[in-house]
C-alpha positions as CSV (number, residue, x, y, z in Angstrom):
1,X,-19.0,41.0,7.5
2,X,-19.5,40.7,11.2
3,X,-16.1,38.6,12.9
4,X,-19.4,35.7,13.9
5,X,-20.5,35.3,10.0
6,X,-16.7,34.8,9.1
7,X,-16.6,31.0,7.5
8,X,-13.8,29.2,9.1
9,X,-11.1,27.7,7.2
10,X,-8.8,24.8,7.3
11,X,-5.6,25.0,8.8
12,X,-3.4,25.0,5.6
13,X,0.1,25.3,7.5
14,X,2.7,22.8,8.7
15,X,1.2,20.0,11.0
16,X,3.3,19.4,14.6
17,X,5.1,16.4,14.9
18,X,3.9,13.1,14.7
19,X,3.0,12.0,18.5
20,X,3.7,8.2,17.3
21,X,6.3,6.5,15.5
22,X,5.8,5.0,12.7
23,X,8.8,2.6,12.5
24,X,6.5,0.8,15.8
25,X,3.4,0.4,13.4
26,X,2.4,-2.7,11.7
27,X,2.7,-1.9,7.7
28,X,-1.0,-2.4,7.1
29,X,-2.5,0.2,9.2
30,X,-4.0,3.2,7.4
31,X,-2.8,6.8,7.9
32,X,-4.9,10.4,7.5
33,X,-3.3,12.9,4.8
34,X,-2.8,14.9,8.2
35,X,-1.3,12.0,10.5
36,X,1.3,11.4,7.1
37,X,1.8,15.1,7.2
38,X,2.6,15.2,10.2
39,X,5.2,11.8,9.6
40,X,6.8,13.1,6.1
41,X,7.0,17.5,7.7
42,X,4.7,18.3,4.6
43,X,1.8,20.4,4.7
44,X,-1.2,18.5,4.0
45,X,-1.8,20.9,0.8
46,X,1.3,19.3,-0.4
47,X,-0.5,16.1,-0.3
48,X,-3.1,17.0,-1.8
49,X,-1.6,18.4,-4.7
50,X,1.0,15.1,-5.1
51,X,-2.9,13.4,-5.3
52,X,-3.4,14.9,-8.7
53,X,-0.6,13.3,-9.6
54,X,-1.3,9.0,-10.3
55,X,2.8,8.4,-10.6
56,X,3.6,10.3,-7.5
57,X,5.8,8.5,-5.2
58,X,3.6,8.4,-2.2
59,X,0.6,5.9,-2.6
60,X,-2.7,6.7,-1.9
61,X,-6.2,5.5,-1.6
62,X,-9.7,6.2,-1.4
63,X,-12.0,4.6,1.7
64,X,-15.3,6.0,1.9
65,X,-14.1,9.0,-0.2
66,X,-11.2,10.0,2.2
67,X,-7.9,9.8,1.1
68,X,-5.9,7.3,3.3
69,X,-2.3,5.9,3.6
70,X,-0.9,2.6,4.3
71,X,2.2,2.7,6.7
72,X,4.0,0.3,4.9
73,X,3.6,3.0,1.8
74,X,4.6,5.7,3.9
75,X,7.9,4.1,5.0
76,X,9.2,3.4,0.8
77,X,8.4,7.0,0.2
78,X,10.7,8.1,3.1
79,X,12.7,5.3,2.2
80,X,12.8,6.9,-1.4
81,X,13.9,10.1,-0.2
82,X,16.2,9.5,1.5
83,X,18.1,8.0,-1.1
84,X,17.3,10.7,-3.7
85,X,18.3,13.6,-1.6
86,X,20.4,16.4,-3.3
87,X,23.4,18.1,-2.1
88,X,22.5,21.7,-1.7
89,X,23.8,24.0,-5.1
90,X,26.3,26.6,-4.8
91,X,25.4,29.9,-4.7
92,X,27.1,30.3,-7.7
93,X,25.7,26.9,-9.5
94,X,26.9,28.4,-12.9
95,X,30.3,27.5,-12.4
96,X,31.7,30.3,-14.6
97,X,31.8,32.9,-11.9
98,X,28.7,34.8,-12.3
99,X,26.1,35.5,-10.3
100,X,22.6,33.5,-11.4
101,X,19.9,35.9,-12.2
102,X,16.8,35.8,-10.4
C-alpha cells in the first residue's frame, strides 16, 4: 500500500498541556475528551475507556453525540484524586524480605 492510500489515524498519545486554566473558568462551561485530557495528563484513550464505565469518577455527557465535560465536574475529579493518592510501595511490598515475582 502506496504511503498516499495510508488511512490516517488519531493521535492516541499524551495531549500537551492545557493552554488555559481551569481554576479561571466558570463551572458550567463544557470541555472536549481532549481539552480534559489535556487538564487531568491522561490520554484521551483513557477517557474513553473510563466512558464504558457509568460509576467512574469523572462525569460525562453526550451533546449531539460527542462526549463533553462540565468544568465544575472536572475540578471534583481532580479534587478526588488528590485526596485518594497512594504512597508509592516498596520495592519489596511483601514485607517478609523477598523479592515479588513478576
Amino acid at each position: 500500500m502506496s504511503r498516499a492510500m495510508k488511512r490516517r489515524r488519531k493521535n492516541r498519545g499524551m495531549p500537551p498541556p492545557a493552554m488555559f486554566d481551569i481554576d479561571t473558568l466558570p463551572g458550567s462551561s463544557n470541555l472536549t475528551a481532549l481539552e480534559v485530557a489535556a487538564v487531568i495528563r491522561r490520554t484521551p484513550g483513557a477517557l474513553e475507556q473510563w466512558r464504558r464505565d457509568p460509576n467512574h469518577a469523572l462525569k460525562w455527557r453526550y451533546v449531539e453525540g460527542r462526549p463533553l465535560y462540565r468544568v465544575d465536574a472536572v475540578r471534583d475529579y481532580l479534587a478526588g484524586c488528590d485526596k485518594t493518592t497512594k504512597r508509592p510501595q516498596p520495592h519489596n511490598a511483601r514485607g517478609d524480605d523477598r523479592a515479588a515475582r513478576p
